[in-house]
C-alpha positions in Angstrom: 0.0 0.0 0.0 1.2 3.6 -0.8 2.4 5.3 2.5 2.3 9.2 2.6 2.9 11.6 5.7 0.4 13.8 7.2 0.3 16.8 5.5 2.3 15.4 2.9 0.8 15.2 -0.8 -0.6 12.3 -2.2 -0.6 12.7 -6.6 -2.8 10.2 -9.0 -1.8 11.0 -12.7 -4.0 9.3 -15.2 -4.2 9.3 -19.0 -7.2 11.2 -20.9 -9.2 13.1 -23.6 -6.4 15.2 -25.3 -8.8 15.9 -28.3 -10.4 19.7 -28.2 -9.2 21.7 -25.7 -8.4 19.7 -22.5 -8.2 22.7 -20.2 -11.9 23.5 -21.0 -13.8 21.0 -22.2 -12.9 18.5 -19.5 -12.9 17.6 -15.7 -11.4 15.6 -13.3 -12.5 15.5 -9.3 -11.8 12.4 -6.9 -13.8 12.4 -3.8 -10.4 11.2 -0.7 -12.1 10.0 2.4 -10.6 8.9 6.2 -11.8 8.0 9.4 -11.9 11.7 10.2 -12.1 13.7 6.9 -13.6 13.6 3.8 -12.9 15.9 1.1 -13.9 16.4 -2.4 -10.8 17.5 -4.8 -10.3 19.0 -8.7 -7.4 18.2 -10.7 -6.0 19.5 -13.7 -4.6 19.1 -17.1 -0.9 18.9 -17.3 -0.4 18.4 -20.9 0.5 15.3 -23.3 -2.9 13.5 -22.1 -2.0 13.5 -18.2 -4.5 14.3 -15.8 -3.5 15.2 -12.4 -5.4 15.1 -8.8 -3.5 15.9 -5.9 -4.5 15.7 -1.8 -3.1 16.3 1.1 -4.6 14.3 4.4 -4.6 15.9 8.0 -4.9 12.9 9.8 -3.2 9.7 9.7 -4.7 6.4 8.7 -6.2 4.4 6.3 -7.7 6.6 3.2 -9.6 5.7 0.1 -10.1 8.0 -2.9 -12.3 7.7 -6.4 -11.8 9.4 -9.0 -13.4 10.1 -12.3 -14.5 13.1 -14.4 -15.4 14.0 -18.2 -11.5 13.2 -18.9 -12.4 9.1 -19.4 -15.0 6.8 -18.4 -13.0 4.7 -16.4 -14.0 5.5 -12.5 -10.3 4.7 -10.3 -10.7 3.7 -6.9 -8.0 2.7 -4.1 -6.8 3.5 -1.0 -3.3 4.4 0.4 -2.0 4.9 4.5 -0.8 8.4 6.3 1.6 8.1 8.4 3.2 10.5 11.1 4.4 14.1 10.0 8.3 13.9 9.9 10.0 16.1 12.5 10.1 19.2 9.9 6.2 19.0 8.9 4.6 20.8 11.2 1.3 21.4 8.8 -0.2 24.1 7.1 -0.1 27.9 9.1 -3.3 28.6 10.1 -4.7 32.0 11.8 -4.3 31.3 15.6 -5.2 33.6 19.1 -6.9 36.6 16.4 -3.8 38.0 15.3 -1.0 35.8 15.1 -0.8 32.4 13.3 0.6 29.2 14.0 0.9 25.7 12.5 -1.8 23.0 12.6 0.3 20.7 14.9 0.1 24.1 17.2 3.6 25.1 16.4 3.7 28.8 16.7 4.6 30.1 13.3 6.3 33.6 13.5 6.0 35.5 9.9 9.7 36.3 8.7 8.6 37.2 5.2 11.0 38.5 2.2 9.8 39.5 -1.2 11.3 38.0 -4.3 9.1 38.4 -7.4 10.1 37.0 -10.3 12.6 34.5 -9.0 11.0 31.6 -10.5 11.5 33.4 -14.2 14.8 33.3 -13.8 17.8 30.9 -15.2 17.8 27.8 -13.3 21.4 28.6 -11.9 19.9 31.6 -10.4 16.5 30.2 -8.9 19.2 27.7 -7.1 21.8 30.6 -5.6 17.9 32.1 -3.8 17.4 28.6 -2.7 21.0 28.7 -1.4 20.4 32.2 0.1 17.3 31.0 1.7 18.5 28.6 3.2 20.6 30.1 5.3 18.6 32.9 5.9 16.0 34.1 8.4 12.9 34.1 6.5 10.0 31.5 6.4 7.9 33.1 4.2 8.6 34.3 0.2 6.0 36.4 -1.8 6.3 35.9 -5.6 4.5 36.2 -8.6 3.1 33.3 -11.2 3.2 35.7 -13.6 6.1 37.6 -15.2 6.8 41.4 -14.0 7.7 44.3 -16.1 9.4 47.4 -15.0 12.4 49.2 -13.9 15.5 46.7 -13.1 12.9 44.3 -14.6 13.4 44.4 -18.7 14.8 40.5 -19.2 12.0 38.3 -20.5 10.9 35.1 -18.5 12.2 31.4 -19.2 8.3 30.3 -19.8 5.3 31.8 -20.3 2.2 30.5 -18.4 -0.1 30.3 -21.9 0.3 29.3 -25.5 1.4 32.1 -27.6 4.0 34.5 -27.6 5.3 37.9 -26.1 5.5 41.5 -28.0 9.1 42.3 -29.6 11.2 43.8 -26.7 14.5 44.8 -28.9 14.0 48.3 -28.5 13.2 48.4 -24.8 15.6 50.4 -22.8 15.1 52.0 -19.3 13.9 55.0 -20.6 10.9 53.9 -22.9 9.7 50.3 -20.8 6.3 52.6 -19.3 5.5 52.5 -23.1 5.7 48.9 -23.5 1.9 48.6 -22.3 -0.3 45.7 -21.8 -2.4 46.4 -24.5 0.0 45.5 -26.4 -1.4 44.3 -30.2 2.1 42.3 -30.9 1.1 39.9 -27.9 -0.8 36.9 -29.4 -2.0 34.7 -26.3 -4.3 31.8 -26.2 -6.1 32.5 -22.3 -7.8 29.0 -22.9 -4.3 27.4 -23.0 -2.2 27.2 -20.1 2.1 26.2 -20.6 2.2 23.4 -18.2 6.3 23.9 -18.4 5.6 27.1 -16.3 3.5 25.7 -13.6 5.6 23.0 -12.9 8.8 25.4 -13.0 6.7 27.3 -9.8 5.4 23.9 -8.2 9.0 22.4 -8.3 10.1 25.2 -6.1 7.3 25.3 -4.0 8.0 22.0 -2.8 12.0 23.0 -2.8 10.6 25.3 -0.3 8.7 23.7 2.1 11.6 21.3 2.7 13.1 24.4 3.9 10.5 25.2 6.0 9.7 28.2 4.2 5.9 29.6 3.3 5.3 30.2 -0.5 2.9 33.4 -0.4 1.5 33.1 -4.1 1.0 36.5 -6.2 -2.0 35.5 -8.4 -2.2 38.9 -10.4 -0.3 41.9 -10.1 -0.5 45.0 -12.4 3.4 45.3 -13.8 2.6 44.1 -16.8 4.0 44.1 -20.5 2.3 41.0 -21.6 -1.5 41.8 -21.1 -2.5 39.3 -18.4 -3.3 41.4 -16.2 -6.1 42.9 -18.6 -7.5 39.4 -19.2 -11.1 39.1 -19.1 -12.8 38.0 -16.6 -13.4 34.3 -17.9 -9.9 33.7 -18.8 -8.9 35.1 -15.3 -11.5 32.7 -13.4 -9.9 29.8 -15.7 -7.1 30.5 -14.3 -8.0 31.0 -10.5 -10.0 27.9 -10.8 -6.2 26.1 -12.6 -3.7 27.6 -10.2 -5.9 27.0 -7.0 -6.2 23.0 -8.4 -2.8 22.7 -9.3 -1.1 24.4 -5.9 -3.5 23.9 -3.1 -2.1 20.4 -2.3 0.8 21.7 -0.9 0.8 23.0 2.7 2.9 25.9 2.4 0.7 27.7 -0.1 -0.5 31.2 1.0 -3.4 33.0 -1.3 -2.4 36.5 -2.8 -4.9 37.5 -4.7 -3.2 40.7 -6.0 -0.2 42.8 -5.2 -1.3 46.2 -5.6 -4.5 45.3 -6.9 -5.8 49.3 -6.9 -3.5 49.4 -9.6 -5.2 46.9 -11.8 -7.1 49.3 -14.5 -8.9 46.2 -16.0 -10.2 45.1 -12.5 -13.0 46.4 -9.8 -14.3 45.0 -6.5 -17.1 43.0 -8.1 -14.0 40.9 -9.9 -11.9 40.2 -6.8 -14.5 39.0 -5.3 -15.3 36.9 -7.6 -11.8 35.8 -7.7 -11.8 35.1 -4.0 -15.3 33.1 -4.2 -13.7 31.0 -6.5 -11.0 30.4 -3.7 -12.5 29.6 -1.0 -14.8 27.3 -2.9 -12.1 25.8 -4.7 -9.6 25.2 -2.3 -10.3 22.1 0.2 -7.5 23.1 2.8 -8.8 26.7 3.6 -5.0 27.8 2.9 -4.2 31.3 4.1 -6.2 34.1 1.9 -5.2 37.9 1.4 -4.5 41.1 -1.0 -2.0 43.7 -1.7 -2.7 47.1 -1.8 -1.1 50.1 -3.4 -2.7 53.5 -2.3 -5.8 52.3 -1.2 -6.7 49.3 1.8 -8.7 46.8 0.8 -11.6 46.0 2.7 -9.9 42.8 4.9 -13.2 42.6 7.0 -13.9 40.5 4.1 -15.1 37.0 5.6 -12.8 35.3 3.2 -9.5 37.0 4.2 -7.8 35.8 6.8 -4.7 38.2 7.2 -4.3 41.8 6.4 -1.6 41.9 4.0 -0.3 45.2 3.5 2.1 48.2 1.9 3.2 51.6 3.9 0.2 53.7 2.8 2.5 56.7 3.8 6.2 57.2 3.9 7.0 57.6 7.1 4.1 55.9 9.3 4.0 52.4 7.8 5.1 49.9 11.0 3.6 52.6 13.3 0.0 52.2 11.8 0.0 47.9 13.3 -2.1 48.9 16.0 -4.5 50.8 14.4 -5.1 48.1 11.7 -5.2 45.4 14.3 -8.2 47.1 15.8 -9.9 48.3 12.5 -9.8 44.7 10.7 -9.7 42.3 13.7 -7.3 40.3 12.1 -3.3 39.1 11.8 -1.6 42.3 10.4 1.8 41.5 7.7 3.1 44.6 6.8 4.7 42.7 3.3 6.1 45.8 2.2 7.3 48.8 4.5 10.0 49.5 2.1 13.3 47.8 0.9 16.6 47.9 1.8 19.1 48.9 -0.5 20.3 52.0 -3.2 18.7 52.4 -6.0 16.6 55.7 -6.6 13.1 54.8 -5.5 12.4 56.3 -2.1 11.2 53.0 -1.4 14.3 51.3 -2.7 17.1 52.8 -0.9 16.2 52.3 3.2 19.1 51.6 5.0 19.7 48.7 7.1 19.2 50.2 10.2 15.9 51.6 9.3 14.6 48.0 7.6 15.4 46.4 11.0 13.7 49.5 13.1 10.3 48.9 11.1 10.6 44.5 12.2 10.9 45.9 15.1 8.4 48.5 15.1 5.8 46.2 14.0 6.6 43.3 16.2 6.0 44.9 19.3 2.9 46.6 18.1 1.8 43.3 18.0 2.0 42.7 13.7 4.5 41.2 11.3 6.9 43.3 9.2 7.8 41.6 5.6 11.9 42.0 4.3 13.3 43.0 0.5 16.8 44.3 -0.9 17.0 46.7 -4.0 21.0 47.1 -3.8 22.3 48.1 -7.3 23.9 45.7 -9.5 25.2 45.8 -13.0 23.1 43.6 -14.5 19.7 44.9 -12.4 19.4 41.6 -10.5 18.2 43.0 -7.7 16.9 40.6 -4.4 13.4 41.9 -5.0 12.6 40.9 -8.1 15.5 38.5 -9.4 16.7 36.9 -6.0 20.1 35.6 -6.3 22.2 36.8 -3.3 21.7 39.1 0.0 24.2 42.1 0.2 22.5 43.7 3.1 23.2 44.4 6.5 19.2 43.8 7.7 19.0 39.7 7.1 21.2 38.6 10.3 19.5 41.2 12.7 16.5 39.9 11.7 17.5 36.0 12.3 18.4 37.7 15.9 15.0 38.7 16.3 13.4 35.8 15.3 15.6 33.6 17.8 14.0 36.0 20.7 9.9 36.0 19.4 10.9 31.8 19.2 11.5 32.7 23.0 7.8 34.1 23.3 5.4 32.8 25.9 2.5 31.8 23.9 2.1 32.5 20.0 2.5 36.2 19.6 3.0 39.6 21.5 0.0 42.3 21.4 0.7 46.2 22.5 1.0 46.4 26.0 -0.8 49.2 28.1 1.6 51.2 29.5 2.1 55.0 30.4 0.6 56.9 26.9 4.0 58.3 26.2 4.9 53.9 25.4 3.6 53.3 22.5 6.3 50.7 21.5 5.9 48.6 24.3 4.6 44.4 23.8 3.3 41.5 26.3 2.7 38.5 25.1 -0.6 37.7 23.8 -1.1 34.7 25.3 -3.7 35.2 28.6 -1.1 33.3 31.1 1.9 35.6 30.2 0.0 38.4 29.3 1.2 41.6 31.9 4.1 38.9 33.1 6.2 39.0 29.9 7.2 42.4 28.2 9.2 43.6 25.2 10.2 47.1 25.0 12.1 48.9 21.8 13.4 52.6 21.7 13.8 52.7 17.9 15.4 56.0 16.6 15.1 57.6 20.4 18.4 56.8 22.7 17.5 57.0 26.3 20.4 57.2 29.3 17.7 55.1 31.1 14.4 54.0 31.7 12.3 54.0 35.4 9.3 50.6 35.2 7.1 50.0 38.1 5.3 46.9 38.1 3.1 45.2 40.4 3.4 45.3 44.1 5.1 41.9 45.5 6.6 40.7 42.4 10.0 40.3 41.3 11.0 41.3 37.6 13.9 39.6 35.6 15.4 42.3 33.6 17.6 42.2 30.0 18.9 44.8 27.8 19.2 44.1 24.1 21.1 45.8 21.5 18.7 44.9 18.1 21.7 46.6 16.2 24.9 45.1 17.5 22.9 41.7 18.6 23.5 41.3 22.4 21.6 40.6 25.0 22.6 41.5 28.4 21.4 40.3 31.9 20.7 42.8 34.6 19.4 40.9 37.3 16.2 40.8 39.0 14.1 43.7 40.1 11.0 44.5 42.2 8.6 47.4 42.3 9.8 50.4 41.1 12.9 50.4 39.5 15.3 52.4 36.9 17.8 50.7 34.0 20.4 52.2 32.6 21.0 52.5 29.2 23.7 53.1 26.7 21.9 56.4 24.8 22.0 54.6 21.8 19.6 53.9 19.1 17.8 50.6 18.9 17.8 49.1 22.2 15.3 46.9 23.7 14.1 45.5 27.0 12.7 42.3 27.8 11.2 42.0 31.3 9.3 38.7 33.0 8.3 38.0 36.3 10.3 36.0 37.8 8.3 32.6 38.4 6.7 31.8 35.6 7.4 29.3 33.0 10.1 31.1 31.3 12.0 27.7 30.2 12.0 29.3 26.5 13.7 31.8 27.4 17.0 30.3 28.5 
């Protein structure tokens, strides 16, 4: 009997109808039933007269599965066991305690999210060196697009295409005339009701490359950089595809829904169309994997029963990280600041944060009780920047951020939440979690560089005390404390407390 672990993916691949158009004319569905769950499943076409269904069981045991569809009219039944998770499957992330997530085995998961576009467009040799770079990085999260991106530092055409067809002549492009290489394009020639199976399975291979590094693949669906015309598809061919992807990905447990980055600058699109978008989602996808959109300007409505996380861009400059609060208590909901800027050089005022001031808005955000998303825009000679491209870090930001990490791995609970302090500390955490909450505190000065700082807690209790440099990555004990007390600090810039009464289970902290 075929053996698969839980949460793992368990792939039939059958022979079909090829005649017509396979992508339209037929289906294929399996109903995959357990002691505990029973689920019913589309599959797709994947070319050269294959049919593919794929599932992924949450509870181990004994499963049978039948499938059939308009592809043949043979009707295949069988069954196959699922065993343990392995030590590094820890299941899909799922929304957990409101505003913080964790995974299904109740792992807390703590969002460490980096931005890398088109890396799956690129050269093989180069998709590898960003699995390399990954790999030893911080993050466990990746947001990237399925389809291609044009514009600035972003003129190369892609390895595949995702339909039949072909792309408008690009000889003439330069960096001066790419915002006239439009969408509308008349020397594109698609076929919307013909999907490049090549492409998918360029982005499926490295999904699964990614989970084995533990890392989240945060799917772009649509996104409005465009020189091909996808993003002005109609709004049949773009359900086609929802309906494709969302068969052909949801299987895999590290699969986050974006429905759009910056969708408010999609011309071709309105409300009634994401929403039909999502609908197709939620009722398309078995695993209810996380679900969110991307703003430019203008915040989506994420009160929106089927979003799960707000999923956001600095609205403003300057306030960005320092809005988390706020959105936590507008939306109810986990808050990812995906894009607060990017460190690096180039001449974007988004593109040219320093170090210093990527790892102030983690941060920021973290102890105003949200998640802060990474990028790198450093200048290169050949425009193959982190952002778009991948390849290799050349920042300062990724290591401080593995050091603040290692401390939220240390939190009581799953998440912090803003603490209620004295007004004038507004960047002040506890933990979120109703045992450690008022025990456990996290306090950051940012770009202020106080000599010292006076705390008075509750009457009776004793306070272990540490100061932290976020910048220079130490962490220094200071003993134990009662009542009302005063720390001295180094008036620098960056610096962060952490504080627990003494007593409680603090075991994650040593």
């Amino acid at each position: 009997m075929i053996k698969i672990e839980k949460w793992g993916v368990f792939e039939l691949v059958f022979t079909g109808n090829e005649e017509g158009n396979p992508y339209t004319d037929y289906e294929i569905y399996g109903y995959f039933s357990g002691e505990q769950e029973n689920k019913k499943v589309f599959g797709f076409y994947d070319g050269d007269s294959r049919y593919v269904i794929r599932f992924m069981p949450s509870f181990e045991g004994i499963y049978t599965y039948r499938v059939k569809g308009s592809f043949t009219e043979a009707v295949y039944e069988g069954q196959f066991e699922v065993t343990a998770a392995m030590d590094n499957n820890h299941g899909p992330v799922r929304v957990c305690d409101t505003y913080h997530f964790a995974y299904e085995d109740g792992t807390p998961y703590y969002s460490m999210g980096t931005t890398c576009y088109a890396w799956t467009h690129q050269p093989d040799a180069m998709q590898l060196e960003t699995l390399d770079t990954l790999r030893k990085s911080p993050f466990n999260k990746i947001r990237f697009c399925i389809f291609p991106k044009h514009y600035d530092y972003n003129l190369y055409e892609p390895i595949s295409y995702p339909y039949e067809g072909k792309p408008c002549d690009i000889s003439g492009i330069t960096k001066d005339n790419f915002m006239e290489y439009l969408p509308s394009n008349p020397d594109n020639n698609w076929n919307y009701k013909r999907f490049n199976p090549e492409h998918f399975r360029i982005i499926e291979k490295r999904i699964q490359d990614l989970m084995k590094l533990g890392i989240e693949a945060d799917l772009i669906l649509m996104h409005p950089y465009d020189r091909w015309g996808f993003s002005e598809m109609d709004s049949e061919s773009s359900a086609l595809y929802i309906n494709y992807v969302t068969a052909r990905f949801a299987a895999y447990r590290n699969v986050w829904w974006s429905l759009a980055n910056e969708y408010d600058l999609c011309e071709k699109k309105g409300l009634k169309d994401w929403e039909e978008y999502a609908d197709i989602l939620v009722k398309k996808d078995p695993y209810r994997r996380l679900r969110s959109i991307h703003n430019c300007k203008l915040l989506y409505d994420y009160t929106r029963p089927w979003i799960t996380h707000c999923s956001v861009q600095r609205t403003e400059i300057y306030l960005s990280a320092a809005g988390t609060k706020a959105l936590r208590e507008q939306y109810g909901k986990p808050v990812v600041f995906d894009e607060v800027g990017y460190e690096g050089n180039i001449n974007f005022s988004w593109g040219n944060l320093t170090a210093e001031e990527m790892v102030r808005l983690f941060w920021t955000t973290t102890v105003r009780g949200g998640y802060c998303g990474h990028g790198e825009t450093y200048m290169h000679e050949k425009d193959k920047l982190w952002w778009s491209h991948g390849g290799v870090l050349y920042g300062e930001s990724a290591d401080r951020l593995k050091f603040l990490y290692e401390l939220l791995l240390q939190t009581p609970g799953h998440g912090l939440k803003p603490a209620e302090m004295k007004k004038w500390e507004d960047n002040c955490a506890t933990a979120s979690h109703p045992g450690f909450s008022g025990r456990y505190f996290l306090f950051y000065t940012g770009h202020t560089r106080p000599a010292f700082k006076e705390f008075e807690f509750q009457q009776g209790k004793r306070y272990v005390v540490q100061v932290i440099d976020t910048w220079d990555m130490t962490i220094e004990d200071r003993g134990v404390f009662h009542n009302k007390f005063r720390i001295e600090l180094p008036s620098k810039e960056y610096m962060a407390l952490r504080i627990w009464e003494e007593g409680i289970d603090a075991t994650s902290l040593t």
